[in-house]
C-alpha positions in Angstrom: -34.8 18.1 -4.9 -32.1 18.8 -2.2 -29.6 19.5 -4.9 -26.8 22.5 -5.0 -25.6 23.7 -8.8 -21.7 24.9 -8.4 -20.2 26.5 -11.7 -16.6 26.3 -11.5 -14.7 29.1 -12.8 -12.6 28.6 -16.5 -10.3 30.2 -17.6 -11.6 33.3 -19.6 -9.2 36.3 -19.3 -5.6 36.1 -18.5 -2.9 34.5 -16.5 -0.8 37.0 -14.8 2.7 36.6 -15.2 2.9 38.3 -11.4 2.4 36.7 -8.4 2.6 38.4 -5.2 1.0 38.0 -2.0 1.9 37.5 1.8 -1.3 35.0 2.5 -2.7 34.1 5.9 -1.4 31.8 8.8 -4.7 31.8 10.8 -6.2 28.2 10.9 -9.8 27.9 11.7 -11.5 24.5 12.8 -14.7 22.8 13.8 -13.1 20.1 15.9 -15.2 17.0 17.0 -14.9 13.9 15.3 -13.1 13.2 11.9 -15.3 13.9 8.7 -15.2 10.7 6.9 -14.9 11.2 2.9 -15.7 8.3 0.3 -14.2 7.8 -2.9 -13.9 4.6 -5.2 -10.2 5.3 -5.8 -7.8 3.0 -6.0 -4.0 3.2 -4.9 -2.1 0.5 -5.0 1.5 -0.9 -4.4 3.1 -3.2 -7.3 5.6 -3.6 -9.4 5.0 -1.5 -11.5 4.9 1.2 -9.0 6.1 0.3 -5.6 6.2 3.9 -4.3 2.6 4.8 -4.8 2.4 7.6 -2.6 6.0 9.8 -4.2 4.7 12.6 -6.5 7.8 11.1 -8.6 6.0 8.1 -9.5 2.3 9.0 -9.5 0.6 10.8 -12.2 -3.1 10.5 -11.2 -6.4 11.7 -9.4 -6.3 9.2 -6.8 -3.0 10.0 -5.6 -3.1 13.5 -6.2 -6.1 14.1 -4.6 -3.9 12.9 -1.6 -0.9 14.9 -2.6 -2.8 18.7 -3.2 -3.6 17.8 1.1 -0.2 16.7 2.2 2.6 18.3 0.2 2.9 22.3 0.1 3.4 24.1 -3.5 5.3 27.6 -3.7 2.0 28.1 -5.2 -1.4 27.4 -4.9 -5.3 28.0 -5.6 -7.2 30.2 -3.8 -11.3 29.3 -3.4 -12.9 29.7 -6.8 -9.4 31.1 -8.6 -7.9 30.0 -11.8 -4.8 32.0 -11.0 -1.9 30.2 -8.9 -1.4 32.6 -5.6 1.4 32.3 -3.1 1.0 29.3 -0.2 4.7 28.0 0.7 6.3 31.6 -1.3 5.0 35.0 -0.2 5.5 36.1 -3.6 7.0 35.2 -6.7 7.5 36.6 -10.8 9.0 36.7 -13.7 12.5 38.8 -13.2 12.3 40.2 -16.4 10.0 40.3 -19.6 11.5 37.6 -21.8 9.5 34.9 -19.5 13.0 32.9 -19.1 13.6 33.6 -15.1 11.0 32.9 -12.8 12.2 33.7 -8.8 10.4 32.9 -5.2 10.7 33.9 -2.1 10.3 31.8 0.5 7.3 32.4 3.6 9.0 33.0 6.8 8.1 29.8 9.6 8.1 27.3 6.9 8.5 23.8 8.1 7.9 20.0 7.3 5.5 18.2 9.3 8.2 16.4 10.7 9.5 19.9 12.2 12.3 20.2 9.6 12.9 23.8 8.2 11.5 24.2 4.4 14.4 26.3 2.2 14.8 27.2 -1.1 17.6 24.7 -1.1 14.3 21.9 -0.4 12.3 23.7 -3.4 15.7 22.9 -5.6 16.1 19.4 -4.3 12.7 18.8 -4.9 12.6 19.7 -8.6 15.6 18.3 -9.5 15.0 14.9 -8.2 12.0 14.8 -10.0 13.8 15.6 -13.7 16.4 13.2 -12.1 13.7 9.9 -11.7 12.0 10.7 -14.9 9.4 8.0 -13.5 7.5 6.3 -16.4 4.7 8.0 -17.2 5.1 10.3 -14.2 4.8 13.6 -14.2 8.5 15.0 -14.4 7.3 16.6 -18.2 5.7 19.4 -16.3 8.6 20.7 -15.5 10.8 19.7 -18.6 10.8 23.1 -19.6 13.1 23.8 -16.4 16.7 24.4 -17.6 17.7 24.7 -13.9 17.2 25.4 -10.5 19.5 28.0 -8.0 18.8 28.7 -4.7 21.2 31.6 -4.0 20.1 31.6 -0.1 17.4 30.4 2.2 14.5 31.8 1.3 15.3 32.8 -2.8 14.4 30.3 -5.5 15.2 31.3 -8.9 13.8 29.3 -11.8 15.7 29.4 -15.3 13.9 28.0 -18.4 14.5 26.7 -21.0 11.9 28.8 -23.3 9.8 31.6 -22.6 6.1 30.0 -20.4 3.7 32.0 -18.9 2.1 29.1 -17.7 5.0 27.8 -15.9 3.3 29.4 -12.1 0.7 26.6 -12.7 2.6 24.3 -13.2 4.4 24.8 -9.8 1.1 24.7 -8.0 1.1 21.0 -8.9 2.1 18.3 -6.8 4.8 17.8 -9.5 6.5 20.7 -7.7 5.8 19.4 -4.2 8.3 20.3 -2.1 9.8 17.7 -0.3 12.3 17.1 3.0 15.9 16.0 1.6 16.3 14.1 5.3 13.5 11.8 3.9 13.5 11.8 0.3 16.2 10.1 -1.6 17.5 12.2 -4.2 17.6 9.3 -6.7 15.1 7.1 -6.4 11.5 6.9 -5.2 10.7 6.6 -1.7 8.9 3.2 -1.3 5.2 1.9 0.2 2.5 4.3 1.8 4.2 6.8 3.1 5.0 10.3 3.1 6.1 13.4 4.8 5.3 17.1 3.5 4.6 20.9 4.5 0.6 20.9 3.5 -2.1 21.4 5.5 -2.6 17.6 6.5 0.0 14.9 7.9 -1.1 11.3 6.5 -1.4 9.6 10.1 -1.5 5.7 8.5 -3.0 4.2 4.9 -3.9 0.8 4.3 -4.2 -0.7 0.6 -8.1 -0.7 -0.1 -9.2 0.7 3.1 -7.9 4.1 2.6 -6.6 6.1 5.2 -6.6 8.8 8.2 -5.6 12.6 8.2 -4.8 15.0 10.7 -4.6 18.7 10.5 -0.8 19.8 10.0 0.5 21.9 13.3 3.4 23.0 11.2 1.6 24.5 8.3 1.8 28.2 7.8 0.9 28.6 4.3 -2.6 30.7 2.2 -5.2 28.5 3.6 -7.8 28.5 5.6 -8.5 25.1 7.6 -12.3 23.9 9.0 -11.5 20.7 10.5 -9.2 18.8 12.6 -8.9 15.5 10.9 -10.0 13.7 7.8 -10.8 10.2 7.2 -10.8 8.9 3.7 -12.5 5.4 2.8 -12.0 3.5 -0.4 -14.9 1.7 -1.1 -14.3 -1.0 -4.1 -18.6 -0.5 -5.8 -20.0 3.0 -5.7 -23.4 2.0 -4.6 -21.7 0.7 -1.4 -20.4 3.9 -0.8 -23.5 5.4 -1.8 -25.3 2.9 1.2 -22.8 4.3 3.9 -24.0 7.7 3.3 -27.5 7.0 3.7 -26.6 4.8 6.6 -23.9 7.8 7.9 -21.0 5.8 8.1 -19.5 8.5 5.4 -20.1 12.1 5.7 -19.0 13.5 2.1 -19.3 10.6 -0.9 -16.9 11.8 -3.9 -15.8 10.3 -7.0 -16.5 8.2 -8.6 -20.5 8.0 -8.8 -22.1 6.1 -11.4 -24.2 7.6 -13.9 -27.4 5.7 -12.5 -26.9 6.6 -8.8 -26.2 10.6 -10.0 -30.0 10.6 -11.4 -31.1 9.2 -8.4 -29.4 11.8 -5.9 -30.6 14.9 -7.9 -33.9 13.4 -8.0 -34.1 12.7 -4.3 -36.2 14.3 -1.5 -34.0 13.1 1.3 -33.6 16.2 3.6 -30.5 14.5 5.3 -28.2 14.5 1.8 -27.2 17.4 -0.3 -26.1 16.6 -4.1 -23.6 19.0 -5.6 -23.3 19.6 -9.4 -20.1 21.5 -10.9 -19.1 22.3 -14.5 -15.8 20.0 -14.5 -12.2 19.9 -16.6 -12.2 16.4 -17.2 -11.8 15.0 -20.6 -12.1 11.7 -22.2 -10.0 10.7 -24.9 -9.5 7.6 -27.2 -5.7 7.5 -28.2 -4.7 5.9 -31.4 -1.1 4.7 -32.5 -0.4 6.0 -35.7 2.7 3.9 -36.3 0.6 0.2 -35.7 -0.1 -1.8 -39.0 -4.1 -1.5 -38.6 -3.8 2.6 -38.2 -0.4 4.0 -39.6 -2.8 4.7 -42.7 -4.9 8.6 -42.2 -8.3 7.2 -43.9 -8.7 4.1 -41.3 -8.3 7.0 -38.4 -10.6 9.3 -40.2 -13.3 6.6 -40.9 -12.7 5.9 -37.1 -13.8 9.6 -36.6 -16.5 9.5 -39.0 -18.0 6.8 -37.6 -18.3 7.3 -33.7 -21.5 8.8 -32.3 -20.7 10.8 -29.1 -24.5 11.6 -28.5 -24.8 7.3 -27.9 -21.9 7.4 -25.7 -23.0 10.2 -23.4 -26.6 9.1 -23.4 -26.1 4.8 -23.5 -23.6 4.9 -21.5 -23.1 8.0 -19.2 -26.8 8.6 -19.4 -26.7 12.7 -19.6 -23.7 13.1 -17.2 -21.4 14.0 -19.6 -21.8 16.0 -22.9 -20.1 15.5 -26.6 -16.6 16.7 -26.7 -15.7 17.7 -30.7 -12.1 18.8 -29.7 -9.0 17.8 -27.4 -9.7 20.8 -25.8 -13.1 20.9 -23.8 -15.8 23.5 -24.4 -15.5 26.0 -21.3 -12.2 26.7 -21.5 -10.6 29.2 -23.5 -9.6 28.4 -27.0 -12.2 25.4 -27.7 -13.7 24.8 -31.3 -15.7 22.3 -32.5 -12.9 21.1 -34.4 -14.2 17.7 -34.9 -17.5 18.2 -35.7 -16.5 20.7 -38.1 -14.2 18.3 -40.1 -16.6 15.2 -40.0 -19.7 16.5 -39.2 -22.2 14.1 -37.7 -21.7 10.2 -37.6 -21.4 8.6 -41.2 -20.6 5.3 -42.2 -21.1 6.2 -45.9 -18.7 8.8 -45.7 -16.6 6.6 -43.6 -16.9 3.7 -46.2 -15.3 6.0 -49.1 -12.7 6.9 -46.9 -11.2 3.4 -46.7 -12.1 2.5 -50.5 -10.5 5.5 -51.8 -7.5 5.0 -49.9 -7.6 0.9 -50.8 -8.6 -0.4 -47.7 -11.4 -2.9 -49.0 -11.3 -5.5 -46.0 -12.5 -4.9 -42.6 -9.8 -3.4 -39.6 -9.2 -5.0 -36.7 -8.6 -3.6 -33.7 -8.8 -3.8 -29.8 -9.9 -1.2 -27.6 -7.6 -1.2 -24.4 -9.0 0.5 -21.0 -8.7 0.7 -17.4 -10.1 -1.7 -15.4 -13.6 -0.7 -14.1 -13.0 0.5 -10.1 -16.1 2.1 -7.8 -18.8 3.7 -10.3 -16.5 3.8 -13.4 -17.9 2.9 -16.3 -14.9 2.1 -18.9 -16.3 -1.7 -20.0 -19.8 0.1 -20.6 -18.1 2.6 -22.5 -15.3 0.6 -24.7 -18.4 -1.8 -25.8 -20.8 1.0 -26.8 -17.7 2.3 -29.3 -16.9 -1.2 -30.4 -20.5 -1.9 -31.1 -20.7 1.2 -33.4 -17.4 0.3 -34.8 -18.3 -3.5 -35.2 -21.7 -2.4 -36.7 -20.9 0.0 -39.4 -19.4 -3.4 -41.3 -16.2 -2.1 -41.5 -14.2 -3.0 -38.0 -13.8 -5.9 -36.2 -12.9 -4.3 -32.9 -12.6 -6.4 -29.4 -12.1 -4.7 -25.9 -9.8 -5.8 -23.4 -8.7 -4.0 -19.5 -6.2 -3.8 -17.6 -5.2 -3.0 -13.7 -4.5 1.0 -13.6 -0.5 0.4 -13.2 0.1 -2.1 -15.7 -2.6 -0.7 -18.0 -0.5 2.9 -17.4 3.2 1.3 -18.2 1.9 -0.5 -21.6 0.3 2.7 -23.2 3.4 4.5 -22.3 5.4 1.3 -24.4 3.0 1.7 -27.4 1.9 -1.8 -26.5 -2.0 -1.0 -27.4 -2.6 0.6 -30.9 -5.7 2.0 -29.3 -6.9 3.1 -25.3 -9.0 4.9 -23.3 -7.9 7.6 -21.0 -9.6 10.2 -18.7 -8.2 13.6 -18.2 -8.0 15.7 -15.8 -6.4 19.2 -16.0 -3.6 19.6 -14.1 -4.4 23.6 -14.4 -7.4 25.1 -16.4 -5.3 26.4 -19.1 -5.6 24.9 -23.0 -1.8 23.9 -22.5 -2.4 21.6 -20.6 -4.8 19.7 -22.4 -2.4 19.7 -25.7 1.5 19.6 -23.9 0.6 16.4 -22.5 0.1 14.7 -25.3 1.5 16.5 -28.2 4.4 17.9 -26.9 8.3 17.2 -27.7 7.9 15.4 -24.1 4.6 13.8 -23.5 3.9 11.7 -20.5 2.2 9.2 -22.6 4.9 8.8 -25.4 3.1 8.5 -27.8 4.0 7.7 -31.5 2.4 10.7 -33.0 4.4 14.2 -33.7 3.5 17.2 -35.5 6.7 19.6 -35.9 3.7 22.2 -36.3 2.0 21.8 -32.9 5.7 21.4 -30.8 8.2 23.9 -32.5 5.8 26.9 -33.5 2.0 26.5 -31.7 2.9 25.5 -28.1 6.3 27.8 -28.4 4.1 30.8 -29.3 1.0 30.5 -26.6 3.5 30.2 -23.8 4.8 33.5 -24.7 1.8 35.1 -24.4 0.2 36.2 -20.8 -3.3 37.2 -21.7 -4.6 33.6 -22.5 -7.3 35.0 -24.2 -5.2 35.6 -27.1 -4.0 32.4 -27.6 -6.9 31.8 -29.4 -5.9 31.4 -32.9 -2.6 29.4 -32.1 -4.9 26.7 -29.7 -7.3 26.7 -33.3 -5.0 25.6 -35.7 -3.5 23.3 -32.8 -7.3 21.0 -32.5 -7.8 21.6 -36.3 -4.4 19.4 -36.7 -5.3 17.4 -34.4 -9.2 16.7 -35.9 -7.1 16.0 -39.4 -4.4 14.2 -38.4 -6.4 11.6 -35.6 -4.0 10.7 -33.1 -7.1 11.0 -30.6 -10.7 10.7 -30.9 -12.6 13.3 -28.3 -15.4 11.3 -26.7 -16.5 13.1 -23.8 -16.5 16.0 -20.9 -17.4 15.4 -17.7 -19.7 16.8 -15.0 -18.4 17.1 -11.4 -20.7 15.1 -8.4 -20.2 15.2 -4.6 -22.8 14.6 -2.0 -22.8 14.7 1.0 -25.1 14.7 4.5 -26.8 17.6 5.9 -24.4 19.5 8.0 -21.0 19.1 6.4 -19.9 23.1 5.1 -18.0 24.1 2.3 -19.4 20.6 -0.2 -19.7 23.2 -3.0 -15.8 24.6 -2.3 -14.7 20.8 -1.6 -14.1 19.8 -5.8 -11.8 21.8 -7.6 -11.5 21.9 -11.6 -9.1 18.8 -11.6 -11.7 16.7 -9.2 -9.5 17.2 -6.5 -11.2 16.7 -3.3 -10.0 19.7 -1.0 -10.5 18.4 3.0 -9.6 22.0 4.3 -12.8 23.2 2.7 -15.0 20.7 4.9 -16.4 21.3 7.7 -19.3 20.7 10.6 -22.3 22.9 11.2 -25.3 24.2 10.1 -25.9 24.8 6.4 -26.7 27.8 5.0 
């Protein structure tokens, strides 16, 4: 079995509130030819979203995978950290102790790949034309807890907030922070088609819808990392076993997300010599949302005979066939905080117990309902999945529940309307903290928008953790937080994922290349012989 077992770090112990560093500008590279990297992800221009590649408008794995290669953070990640170290700042903190002021000082040599200078004055433009678009179901609510943004001179950024958050560094290591060239972006509106122009460690060279596109090492980089190749060329392939085909064949050199269940057993299973398969622990989340205002679920029992009905154990093993495991709570086992919190409210499946919670509450006929999910792209398996849960549903006698997809965009835009009164969403931490597996969704400002709001969770729960730098005793708060959540039903847990990459024999740094939000990190790859 030519298989490597990667355990990503979680988040365990604390999150400083001080970050300081001076990083390194040294760039180290294998040359030679481009390392070709497949993924099933699709990015796509519509209507809905005409400027795919603008981390205004995008709000997902596909195109942040691009954006954590291109765009340049004040912060970053260093290999195997969950704490956000310095990569366009040399060092940044909290000016005081009531976690209200956050400041950053600019790295000396910064510049856009264009040549442009990077200035705190970009780091201000940048955030504030993000809070200005507000795109739909973008990711502006990271940083709605910005109150505003100086930049006293060139090289000083000073954060003020609008409540205390220790989590707030993380959140400028996202590409919701990205900082962007004022010369190219306009300060009101997103910046159309496939293109872009950052300060990271790669300049996107050319993209084409479907075919994916080509990557070149940034000359004008000076941030924290470390670089093992020249150029990087990413394919979309449209079926994961075709992607899966070009590896074997070496067309591709690194095969990424997504990879179906079926092909995963066959990897770890194989004796190929030529291709390594790389296992990780992994932040993402699966999540069924339900809108608590819609005639067929405003009423508590239907949502709590919903959760006393579904059987995770089918799901993982029917469906995702041992690549994902049970999740109980909206946060995922692994990372700090988790309880069971579902399991410990219902217990294991029941329709009984599900059936006397409709009659007592006078619910007598069956509720019907349609599951809403993205449309199946590459080695997804969201039809597969919606029919498994309305097969339970539909069996227990007391649903009558139909599935239905939709493209990514439009599917995207109607949650965030309240068009579906239930819908399937994957999650992927934007940084391995429990806030961000709660704020997204239960929050005063939630990127979803959803109908649901518990004074409980946004004025006291969230308020309180945020305060506190040592994670680790957020514990109680985060508690009470799923056990609302596990009462009230907004969201059904369903499952957490695994991480996969493979790749051929000869390609360096595979088990560095995934970080905790899937991302695929090209600086990590390179060419030589394995060790």
């Amino acid at each position: 079995m030519n298989r490597k077992l990667l355990v990503l770090p979680v988040l365990l112990g604390a999150m400083s509130p001080l970050v300081t560093g001076c990083g390194s500008a040294s760039v180290g590279s294998s040359g030679g030819k481009p390392i070709v990297v497949g993924t099933t992800d699709s990015i796509e221009l519509t209507d809905d979203n005409p400027a795919p590649l603008d981390p205004a408008t995008s709000y997902d794995s596909a195109t942040w995978n691009i954006f954590y290669n291109t765009f340049q953070m004040l912060l970053t990640y260093q290999r195997g950290s969950t704490t956000p170290s310095p990569d366009a700042a040399s060092e940044c903190h909290y000016t005081d102790n009531t976690v209200l002021t956050y400041q950053c000082r600019i790295r000396d040599g910064q510049e856009f790949s264009n040549g442009h200078p990077l200035t705190a004055k970009d780091v201000k433009f940048s955030v504030d034309r993000m809070l200005k678009i507000n795109f739909a179901a973008g990711p502006a609510t990271l940083l709605s807890g910005v109150k505003s943004v100086e930049a006293p001179d060139e090289k000083t950024v000073v954060f003020h907030l609008k409540a205390p958050d220790t989590t707030f560094p993380a959140k400028l290591a996202t590409p919701a922070a990205a900082i962007l060239d004022p010369a190219v972006y306009p300060a009101d509106k997103p910046y159309t088609g496939f293109r872009l122009v950052g300060s990271g460690p790669y300049t996107l060279d050319s993209f084409a819808q479907a075919k994916g596109g080509t990557f070149s090492k940034n000359g004008h980089y000076k941030g924290a990392l470390k670089m093992n190749n020249d150029k990087i060329q990413l394919k979309l392939f449209a079926d994961s076993h075709a992607m899966e085909k070009a590896l074997k064949a070496g067309s591709i050199d690194v095969m990424a997300r997504t990879i179906s269940p079926d092909q995963i057993s066959g990897l770890l299973a194989s004796t190929d010599s030529d291709i390594k398969t790389t296992e990780s622990s992994g932040g993402e989340a699966r999540y069924l949302f339900l809108d608590t205002t819609s005639t067929d679920l405003k009423t508590l029992a239907v949502r709590q005979a919903l959760a006393q009905v579904i059987d995770r154990d089918a799901i993982t093993r029917n469906v995702y066939q041992g690549t994902a495991d049970p999740l109980y709570s909206v946060i995922p086992a692994g990372i700090t905080s988790h309880t069971n919190s579902f399991h410990n409210r219902y217990g294991d499946p029941s329709v009984s117990k599900a059936k006397t919670l409709l009659r007592n509450a006078g619910v007598t006929s069956k509720v019907p309902l349609t599951i809403n999910f993205r449309r199946d792209t590459g080695g997804t398996m969201n039809e597969a999945e919606a029919k498994e849960i309305a097969r339970q549903l539909n069996a227990s006698g007391l649903f009558t529940v139909t599935t239905k997809s939709e493209q990514w965009n439009t599917f995207l835009k109607k949650a965030t309307q309240r068009d579906y009164e239930l819908f399937a969403l994957s999650w992927l931490p934007d940084f391995p903290d429990p806030d961000n597996y709660l704020a997204p969704f239960f929050d005063k400002e939630n990127f979803l928008n959803l109908a649901y709001n518990n004074s409980t969770i946004q004025n006291n729960l969230l308020p309180a953790t945020r305060k506190l730098a040592d994670r680790g005793s957020t514990a109680t708060a985060f508690g009470k937080a799923q056990d609302i959540v596990a009462d009230d039903v907004p969201m059904l847990p369903l499952w957490q994922g695994k991480q996969y990459i493979a790749a051929r024999n000869g390609i360096t740094g595979v088990e560095w290349a995934l970080n905790s939000s899937t991302t695929t990190q090209f600086w990590e790859l390179g060419r030589g012989k394995t060790g």
